[in-house]
PyMOL Python script that loads the backbone (N, CA, C, O; Angstrom):
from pymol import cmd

cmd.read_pdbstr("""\
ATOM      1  N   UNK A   1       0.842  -1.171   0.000  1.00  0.00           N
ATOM      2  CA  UNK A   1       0.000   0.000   0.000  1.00  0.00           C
ATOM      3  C   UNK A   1       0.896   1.245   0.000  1.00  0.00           C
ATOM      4  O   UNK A   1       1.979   1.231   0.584  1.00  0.00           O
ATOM      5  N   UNK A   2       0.434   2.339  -0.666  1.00  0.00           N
ATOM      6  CA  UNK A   2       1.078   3.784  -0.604  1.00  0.00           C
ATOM      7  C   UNK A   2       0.927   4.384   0.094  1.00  0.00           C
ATOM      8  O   UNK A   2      -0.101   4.235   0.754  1.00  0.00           O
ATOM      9  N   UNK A   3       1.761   5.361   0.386  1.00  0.00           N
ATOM     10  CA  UNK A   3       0.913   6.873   1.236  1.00  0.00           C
ATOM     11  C   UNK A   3      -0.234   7.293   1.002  1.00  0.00           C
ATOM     12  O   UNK A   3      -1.194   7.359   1.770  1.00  0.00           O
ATOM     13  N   UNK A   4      -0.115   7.713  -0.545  1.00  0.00           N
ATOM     14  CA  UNK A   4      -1.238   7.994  -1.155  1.00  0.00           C
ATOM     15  C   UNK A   4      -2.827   7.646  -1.291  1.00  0.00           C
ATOM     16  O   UNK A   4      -3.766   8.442  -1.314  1.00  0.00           O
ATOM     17  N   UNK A   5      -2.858   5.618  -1.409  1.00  0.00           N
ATOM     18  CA  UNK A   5      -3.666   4.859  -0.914  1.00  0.00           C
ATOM     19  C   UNK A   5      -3.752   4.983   0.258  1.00  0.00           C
ATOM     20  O   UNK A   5      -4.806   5.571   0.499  1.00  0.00           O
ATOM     21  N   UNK A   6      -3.083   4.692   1.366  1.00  0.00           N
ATOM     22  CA  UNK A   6      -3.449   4.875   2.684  1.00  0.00           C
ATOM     23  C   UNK A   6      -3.892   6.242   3.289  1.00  0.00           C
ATOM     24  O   UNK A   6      -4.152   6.459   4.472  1.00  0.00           O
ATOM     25  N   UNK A   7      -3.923   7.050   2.335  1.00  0.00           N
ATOM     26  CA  UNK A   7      -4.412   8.803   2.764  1.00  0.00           C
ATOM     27  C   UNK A   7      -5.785   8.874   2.490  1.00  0.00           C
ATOM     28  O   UNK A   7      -6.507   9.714   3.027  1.00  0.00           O
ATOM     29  N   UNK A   8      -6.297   7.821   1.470  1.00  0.00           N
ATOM     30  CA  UNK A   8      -7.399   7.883   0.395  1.00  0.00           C
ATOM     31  C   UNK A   8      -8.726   7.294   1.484  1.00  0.00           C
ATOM     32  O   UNK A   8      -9.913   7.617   1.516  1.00  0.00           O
ATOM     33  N   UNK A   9      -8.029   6.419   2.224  1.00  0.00           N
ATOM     34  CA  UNK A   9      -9.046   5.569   3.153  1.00  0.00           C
ATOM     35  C   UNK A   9      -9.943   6.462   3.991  1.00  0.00           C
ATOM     36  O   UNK A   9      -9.750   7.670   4.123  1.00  0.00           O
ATOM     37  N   UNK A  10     -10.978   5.753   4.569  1.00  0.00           N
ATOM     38  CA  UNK A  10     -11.841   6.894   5.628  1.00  0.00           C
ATOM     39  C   UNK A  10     -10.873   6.379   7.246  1.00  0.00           C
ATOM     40  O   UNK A  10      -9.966   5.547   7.257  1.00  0.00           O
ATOM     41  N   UNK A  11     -11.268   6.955   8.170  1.00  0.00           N
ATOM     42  CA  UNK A  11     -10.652   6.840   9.334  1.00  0.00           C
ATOM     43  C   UNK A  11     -10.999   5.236  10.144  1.00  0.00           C
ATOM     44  O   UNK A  11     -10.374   4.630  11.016  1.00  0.00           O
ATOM     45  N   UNK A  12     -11.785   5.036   9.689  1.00  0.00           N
ATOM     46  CA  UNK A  12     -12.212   3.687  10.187  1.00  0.00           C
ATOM     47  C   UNK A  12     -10.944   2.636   9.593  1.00  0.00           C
ATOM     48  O   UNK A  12     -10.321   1.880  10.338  1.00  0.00           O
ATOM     49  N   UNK A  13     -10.755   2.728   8.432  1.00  0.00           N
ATOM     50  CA  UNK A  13     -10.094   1.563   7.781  1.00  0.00           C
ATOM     51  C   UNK A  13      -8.276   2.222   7.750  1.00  0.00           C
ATOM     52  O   UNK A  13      -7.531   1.534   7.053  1.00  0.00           O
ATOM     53  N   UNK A  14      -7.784   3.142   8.272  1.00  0.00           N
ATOM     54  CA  UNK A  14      -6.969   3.885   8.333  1.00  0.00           C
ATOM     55  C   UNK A  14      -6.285   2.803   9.406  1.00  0.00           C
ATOM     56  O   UNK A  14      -5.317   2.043   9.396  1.00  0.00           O
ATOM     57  N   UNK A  15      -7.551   3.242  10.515  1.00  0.00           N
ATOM     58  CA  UNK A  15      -6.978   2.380  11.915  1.00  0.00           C
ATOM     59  C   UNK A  15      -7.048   0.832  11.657  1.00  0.00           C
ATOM     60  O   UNK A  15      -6.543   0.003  12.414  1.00  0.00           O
ATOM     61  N   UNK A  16      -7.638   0.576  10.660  1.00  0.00           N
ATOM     62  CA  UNK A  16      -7.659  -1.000  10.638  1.00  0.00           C
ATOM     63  C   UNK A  16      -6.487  -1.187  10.252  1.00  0.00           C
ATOM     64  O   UNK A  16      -5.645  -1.551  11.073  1.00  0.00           O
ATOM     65  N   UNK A  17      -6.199  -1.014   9.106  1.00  0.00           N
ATOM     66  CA  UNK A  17      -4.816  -1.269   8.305  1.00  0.00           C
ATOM     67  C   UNK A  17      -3.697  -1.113   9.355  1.00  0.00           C
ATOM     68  O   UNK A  17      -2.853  -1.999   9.491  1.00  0.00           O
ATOM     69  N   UNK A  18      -3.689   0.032  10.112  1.00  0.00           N
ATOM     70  CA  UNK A  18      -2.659   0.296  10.916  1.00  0.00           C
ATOM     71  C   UNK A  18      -2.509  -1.402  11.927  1.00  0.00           C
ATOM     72  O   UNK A  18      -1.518  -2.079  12.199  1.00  0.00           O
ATOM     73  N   UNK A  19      -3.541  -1.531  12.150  1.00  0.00           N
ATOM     74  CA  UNK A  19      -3.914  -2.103  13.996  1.00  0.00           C
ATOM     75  C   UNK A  19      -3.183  -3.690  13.305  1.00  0.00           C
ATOM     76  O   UNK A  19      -2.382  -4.365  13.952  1.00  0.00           O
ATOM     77  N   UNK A  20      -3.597  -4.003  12.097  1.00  0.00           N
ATOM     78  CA  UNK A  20      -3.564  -5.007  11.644  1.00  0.00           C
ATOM     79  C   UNK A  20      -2.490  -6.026  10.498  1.00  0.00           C
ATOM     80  O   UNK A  20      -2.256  -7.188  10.167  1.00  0.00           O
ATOM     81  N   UNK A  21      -2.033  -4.363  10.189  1.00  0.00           N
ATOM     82  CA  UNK A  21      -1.104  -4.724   8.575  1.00  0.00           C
ATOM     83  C   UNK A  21       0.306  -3.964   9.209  1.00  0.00           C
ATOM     84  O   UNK A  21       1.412  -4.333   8.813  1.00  0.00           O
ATOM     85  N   UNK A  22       0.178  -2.971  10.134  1.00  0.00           N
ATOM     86  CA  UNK A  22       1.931  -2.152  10.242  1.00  0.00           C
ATOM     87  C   UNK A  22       2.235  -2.991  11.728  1.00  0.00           C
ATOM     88  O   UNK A  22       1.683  -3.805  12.469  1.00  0.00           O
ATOM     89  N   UNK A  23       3.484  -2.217  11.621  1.00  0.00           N
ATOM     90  CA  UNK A  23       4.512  -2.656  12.492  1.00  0.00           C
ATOM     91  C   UNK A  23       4.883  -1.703  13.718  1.00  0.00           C
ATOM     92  O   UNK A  23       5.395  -0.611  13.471  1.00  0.00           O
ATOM     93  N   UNK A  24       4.626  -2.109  15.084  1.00  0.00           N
ATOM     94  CA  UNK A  24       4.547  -0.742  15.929  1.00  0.00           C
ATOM     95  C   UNK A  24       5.866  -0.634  16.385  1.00  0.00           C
ATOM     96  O   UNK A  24       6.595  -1.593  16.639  1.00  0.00           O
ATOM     97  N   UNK A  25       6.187   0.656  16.495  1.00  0.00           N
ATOM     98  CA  UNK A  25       7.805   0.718  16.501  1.00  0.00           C
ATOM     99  C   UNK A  25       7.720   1.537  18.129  1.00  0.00           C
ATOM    100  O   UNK A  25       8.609   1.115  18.869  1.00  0.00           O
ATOM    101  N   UNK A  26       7.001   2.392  18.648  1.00  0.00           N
ATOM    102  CA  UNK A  26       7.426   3.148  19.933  1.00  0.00           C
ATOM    103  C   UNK A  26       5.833   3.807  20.346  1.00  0.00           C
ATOM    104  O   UNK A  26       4.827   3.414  19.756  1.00  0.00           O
ATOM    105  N   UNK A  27       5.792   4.643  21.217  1.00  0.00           N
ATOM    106  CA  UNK A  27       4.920   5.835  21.301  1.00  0.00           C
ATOM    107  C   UNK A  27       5.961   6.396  22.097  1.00  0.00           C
ATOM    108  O   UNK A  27       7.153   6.209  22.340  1.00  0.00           O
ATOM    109  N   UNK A  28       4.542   7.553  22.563  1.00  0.00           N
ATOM    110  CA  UNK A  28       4.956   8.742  22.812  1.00  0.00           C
ATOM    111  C   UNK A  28       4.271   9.463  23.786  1.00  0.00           C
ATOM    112  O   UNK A  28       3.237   9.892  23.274  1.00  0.00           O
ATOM    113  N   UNK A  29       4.375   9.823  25.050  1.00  0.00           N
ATOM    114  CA  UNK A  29       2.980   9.990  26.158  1.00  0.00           C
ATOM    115  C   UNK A  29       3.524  11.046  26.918  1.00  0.00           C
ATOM    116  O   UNK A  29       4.628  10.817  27.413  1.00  0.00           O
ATOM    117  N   UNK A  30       3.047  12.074  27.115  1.00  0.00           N
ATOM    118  CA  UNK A  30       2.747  13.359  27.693  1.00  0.00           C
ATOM    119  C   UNK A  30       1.474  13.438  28.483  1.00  0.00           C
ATOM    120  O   UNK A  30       0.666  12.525  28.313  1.00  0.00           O
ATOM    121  N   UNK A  31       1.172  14.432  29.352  1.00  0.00           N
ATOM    122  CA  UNK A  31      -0.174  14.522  30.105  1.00  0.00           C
ATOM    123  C   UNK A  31      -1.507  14.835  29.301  1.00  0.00           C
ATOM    124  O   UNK A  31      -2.677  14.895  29.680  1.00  0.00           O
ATOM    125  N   UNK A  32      -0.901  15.019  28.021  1.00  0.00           N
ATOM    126  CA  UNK A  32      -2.482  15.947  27.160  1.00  0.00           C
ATOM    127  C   UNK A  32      -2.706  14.545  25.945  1.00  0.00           C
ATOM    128  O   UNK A  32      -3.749  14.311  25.334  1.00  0.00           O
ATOM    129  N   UNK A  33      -1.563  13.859  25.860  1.00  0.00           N
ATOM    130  CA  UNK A  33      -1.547  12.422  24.616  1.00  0.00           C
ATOM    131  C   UNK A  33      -0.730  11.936  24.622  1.00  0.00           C
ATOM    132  O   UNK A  33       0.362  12.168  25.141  1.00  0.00           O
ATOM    133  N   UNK A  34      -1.407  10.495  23.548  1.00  0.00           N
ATOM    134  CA  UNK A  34      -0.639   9.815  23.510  1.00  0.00           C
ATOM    135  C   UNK A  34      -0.763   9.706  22.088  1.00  0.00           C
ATOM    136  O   UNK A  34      -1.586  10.259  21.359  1.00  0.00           O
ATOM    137  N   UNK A  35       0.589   8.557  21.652  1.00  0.00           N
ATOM    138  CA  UNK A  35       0.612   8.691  20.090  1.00  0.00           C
ATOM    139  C   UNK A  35       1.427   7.575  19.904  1.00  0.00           C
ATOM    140  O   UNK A  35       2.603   7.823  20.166  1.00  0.00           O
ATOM    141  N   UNK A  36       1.241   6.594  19.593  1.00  0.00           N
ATOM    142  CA  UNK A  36       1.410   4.951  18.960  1.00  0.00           C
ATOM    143  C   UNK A  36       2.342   4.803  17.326  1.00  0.00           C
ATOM    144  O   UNK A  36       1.690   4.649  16.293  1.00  0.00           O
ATOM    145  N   UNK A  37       3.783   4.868  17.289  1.00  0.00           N
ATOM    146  CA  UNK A  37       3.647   5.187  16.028  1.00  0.00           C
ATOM    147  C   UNK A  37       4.354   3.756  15.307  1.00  0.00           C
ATOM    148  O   UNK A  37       5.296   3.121  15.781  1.00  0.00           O
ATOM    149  N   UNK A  38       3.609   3.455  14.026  1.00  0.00           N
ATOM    150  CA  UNK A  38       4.083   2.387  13.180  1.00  0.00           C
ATOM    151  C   UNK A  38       4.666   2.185  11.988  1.00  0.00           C
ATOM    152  O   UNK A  38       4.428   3.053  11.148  1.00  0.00           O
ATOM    153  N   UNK A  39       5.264   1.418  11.710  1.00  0.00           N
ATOM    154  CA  UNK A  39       5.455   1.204  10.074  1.00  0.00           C
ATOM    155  C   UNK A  39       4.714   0.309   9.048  1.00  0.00           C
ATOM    156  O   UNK A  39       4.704  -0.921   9.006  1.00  0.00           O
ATOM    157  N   UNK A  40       4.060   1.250   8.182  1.00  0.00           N
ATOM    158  CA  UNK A  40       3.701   0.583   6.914  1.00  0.00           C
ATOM    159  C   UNK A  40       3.946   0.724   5.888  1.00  0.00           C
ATOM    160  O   UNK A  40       3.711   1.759   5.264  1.00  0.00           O
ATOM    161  N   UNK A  41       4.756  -0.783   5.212  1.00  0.00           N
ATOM    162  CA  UNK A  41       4.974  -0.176   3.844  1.00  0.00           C
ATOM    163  C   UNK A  41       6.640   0.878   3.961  1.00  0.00           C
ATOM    164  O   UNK A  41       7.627   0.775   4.690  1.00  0.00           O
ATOM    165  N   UNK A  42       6.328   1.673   3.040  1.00  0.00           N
ATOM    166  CA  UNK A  42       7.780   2.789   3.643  1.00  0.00           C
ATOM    167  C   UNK A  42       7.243   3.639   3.781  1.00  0.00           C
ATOM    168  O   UNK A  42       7.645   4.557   3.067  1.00  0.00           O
ATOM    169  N   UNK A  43       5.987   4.009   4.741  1.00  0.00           N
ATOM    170  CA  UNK A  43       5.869   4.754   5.792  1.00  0.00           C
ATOM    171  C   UNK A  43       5.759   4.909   7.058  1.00  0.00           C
ATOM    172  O   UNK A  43       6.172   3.983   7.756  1.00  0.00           O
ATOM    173  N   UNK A  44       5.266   5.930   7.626  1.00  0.00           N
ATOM    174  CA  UNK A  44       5.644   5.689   9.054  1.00  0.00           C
ATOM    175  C   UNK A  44       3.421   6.327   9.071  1.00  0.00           C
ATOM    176  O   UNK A  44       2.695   6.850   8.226  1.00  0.00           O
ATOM    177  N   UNK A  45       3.226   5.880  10.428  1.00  0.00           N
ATOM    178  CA  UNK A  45       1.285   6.092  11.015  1.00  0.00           C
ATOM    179  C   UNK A  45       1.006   6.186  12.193  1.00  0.00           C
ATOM    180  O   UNK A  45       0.871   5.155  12.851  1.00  0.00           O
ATOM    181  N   UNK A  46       0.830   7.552  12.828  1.00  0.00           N
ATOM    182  CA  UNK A  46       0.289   7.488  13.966  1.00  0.00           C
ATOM    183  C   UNK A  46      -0.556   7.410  14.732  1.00  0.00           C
ATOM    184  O   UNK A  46      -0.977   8.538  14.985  1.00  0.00           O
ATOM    185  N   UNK A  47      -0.918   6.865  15.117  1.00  0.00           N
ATOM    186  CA  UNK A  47      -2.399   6.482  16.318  1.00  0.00           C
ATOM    187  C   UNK A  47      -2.326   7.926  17.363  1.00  0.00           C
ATOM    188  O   UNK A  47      -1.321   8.079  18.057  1.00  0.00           O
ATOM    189  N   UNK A  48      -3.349   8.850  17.408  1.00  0.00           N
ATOM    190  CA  UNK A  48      -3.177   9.487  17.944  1.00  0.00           C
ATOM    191  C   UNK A  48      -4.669   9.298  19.061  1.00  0.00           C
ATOM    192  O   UNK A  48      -5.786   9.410  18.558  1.00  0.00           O
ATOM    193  N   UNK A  49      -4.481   8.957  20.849  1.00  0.00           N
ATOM    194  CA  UNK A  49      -5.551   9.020  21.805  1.00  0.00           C
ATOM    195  C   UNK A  49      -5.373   9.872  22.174  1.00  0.00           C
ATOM    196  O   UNK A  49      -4.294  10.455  22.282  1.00  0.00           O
ATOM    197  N   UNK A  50      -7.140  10.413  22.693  1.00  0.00           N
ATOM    198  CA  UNK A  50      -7.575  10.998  23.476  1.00  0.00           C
ATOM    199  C   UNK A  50      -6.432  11.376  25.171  1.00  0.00           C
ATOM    200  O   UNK A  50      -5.423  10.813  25.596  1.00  0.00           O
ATOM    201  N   UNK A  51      -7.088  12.331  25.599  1.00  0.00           N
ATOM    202  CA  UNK A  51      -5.942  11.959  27.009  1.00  0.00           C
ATOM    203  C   UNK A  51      -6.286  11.304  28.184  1.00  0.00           C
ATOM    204  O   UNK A  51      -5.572  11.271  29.186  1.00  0.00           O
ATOM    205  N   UNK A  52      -7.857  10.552  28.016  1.00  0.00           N
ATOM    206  CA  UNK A  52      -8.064   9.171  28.966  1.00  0.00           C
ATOM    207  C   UNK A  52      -7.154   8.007  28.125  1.00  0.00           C
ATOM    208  O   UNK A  52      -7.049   6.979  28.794  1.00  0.00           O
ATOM    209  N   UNK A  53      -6.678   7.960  27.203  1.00  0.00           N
ATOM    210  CA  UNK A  53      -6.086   7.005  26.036  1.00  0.00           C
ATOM    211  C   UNK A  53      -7.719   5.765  26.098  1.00  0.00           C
ATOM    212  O   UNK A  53      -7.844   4.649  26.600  1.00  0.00           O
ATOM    213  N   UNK A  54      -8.629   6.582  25.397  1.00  0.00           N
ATOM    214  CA  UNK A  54      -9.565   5.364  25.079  1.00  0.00           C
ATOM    215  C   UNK A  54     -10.178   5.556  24.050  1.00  0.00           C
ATOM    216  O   UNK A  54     -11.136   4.833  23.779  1.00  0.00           O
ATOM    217  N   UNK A  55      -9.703   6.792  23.041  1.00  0.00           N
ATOM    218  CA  UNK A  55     -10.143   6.220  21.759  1.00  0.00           C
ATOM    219  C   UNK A  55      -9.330   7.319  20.890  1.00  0.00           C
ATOM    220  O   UNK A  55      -9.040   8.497  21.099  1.00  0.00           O
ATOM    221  N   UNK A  56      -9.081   6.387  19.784  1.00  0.00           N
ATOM    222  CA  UNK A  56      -8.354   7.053  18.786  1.00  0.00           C
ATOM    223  C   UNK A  56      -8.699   8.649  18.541  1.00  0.00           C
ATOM    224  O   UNK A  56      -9.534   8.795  19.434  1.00  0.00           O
ATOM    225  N   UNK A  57      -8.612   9.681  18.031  1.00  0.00           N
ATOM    226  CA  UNK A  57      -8.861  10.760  17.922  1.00  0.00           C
ATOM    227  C   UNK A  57      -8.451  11.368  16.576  1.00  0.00           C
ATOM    228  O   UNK A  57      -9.093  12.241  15.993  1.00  0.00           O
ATOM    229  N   UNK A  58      -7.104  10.711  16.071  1.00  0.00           N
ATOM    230  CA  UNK A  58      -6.571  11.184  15.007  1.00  0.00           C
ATOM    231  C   UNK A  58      -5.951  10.061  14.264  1.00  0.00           C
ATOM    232  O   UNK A  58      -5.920   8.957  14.808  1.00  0.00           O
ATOM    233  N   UNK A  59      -5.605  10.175  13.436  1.00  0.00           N
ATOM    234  CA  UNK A  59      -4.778   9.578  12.269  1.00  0.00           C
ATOM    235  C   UNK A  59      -3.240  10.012  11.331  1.00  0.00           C
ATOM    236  O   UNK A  59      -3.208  10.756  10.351  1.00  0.00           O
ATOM    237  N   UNK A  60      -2.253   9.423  11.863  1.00  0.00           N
ATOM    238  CA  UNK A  60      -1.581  10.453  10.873  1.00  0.00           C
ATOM    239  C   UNK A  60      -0.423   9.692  10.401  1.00  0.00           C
ATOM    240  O   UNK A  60       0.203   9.042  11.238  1.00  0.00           O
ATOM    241  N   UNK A  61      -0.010   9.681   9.038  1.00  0.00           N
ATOM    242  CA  UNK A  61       0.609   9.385   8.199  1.00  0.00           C
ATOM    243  C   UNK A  61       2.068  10.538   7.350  1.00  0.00           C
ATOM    244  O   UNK A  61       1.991  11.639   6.805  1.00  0.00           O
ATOM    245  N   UNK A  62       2.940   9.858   7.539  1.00  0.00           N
ATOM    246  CA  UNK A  62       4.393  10.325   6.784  1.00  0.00           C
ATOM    247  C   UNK A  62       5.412   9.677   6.143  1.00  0.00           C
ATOM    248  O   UNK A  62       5.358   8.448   6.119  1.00  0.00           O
ATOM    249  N   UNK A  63       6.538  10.365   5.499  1.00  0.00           N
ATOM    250  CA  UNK A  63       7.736   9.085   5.202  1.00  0.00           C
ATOM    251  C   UNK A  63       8.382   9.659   6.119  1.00  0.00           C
ATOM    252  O   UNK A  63       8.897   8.850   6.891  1.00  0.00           O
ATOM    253  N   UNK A  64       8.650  11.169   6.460  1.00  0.00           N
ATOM    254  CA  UNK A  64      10.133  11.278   7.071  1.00  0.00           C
ATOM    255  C   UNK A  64      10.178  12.642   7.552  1.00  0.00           C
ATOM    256  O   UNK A  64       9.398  13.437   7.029  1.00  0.00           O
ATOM    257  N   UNK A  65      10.757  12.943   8.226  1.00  0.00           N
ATOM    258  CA  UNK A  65      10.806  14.519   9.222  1.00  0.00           C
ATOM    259  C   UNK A  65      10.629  14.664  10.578  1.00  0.00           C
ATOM    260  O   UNK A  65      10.585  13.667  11.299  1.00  0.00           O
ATOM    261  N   UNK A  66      10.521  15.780  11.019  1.00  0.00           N
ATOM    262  CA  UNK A  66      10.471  15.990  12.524  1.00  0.00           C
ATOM    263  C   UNK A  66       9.243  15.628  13.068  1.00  0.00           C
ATOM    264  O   UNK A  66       9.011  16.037  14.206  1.00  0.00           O
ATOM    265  N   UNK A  67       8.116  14.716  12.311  1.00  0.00           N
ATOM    266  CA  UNK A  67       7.405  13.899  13.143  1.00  0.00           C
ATOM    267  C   UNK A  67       7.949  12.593  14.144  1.00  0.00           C
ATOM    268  O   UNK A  67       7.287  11.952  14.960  1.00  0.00           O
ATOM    269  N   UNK A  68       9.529  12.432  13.739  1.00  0.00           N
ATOM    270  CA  UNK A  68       9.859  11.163  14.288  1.00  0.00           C
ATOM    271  C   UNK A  68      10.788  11.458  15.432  1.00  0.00           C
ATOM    272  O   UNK A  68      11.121  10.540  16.182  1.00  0.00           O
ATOM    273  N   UNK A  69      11.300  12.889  15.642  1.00  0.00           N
ATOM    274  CA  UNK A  69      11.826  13.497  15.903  1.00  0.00           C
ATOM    275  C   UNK A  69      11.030  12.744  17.725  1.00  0.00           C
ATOM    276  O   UNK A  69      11.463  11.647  18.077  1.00  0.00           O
ATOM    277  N   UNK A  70      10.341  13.201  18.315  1.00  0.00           N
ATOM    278  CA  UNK A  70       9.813  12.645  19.360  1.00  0.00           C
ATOM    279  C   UNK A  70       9.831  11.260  19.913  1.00  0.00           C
ATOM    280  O   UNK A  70       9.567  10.676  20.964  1.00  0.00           O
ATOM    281  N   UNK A  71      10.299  10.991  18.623  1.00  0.00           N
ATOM    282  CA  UNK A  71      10.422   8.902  19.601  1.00  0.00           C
ATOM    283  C   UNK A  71      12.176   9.169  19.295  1.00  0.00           C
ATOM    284  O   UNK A  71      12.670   8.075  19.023  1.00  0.00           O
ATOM    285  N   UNK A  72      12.902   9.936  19.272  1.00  0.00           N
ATOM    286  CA  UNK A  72      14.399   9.903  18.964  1.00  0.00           C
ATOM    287  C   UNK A  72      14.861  10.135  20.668  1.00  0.00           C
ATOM    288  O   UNK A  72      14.496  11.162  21.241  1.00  0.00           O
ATOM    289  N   UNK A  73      15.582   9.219  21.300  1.00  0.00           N
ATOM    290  CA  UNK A  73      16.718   9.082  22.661  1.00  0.00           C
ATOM    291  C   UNK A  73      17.520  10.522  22.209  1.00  0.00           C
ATOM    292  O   UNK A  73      17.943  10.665  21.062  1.00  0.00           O
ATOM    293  N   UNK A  74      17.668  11.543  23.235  1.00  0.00           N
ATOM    294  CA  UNK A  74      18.330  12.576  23.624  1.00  0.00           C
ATOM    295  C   UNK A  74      19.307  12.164  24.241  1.00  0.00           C
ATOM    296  O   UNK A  74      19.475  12.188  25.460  1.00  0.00           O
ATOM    297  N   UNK A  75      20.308  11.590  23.080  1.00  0.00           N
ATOM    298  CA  UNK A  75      21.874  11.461  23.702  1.00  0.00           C
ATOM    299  C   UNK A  75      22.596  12.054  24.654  1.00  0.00           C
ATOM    300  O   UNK A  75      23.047  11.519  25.667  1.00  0.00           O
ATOM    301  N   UNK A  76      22.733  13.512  24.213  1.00  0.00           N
ATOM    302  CA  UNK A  76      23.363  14.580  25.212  1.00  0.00           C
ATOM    303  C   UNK A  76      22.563  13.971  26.947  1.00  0.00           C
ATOM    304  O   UNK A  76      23.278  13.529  27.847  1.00  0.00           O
ATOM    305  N   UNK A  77      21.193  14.079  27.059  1.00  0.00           N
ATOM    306  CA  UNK A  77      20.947  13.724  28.471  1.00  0.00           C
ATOM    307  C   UNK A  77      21.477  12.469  28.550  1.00  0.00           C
ATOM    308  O   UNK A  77      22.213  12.246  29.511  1.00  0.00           O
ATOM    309  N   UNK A  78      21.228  11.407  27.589  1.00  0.00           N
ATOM    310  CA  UNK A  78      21.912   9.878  28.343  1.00  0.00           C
ATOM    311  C   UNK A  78      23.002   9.609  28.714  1.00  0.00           C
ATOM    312  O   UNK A  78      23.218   8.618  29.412  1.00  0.00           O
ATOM    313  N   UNK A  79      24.257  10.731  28.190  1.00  0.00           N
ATOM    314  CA  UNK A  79      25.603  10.401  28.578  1.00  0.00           C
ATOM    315  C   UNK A  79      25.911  11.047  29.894  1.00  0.00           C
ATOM    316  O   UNK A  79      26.734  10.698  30.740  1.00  0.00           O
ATOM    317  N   UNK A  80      25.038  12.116  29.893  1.00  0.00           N
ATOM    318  CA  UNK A  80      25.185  12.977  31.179  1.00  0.00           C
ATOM    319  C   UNK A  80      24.130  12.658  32.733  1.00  0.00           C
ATOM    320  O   UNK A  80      24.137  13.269  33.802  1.00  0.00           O
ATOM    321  N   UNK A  81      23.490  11.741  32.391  1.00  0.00           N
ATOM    322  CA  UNK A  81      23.160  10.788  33.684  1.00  0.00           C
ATOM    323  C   UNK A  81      24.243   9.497  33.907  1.00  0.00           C
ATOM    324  O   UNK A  81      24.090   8.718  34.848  1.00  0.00           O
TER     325      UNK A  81
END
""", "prot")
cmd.dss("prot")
cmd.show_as("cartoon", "prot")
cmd.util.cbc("prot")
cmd.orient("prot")
């Protein structure tokens, strides 16, 4: 599947494909969300919850940029603990 195809879908089948066909690589959790992110294909899809985390809220799809930027280890702090 493409970006393109996978952009085309409604939100229902967005999350299916995700839940069912990608590959979950990390999230991401703060007090206001959370955000589940996977690989499909050669892209990357995020599951974005609510901030009880009980239901999806968003959808979001990329190949590459400072969306990934947030699941990246902050070296500088790990060497310095």
């Amino acid at each position: 599947m493409t970006l393109y195809e996978f952009n085309s879908l409604d939100l229902k089948y967005k999350i299916g494909v995700t839940l069912h066909q990608a590959i979950f690589l990390d999230n991401y959790i703060n007090a206001n969300v959370r955000i589940n992110c996977y690989a499909l294909d050669l892209f990357f899809v995020e599951l974005v919850y609510d901030s009880n985390f009980i239901k999806i809220i968003e959808v979001r799809s990329f190949k590459y940029g400072k969306q990934l930027d947030k699941y990246s280890i902050d070296l500088d702090k790990l060497i310095s603990n």
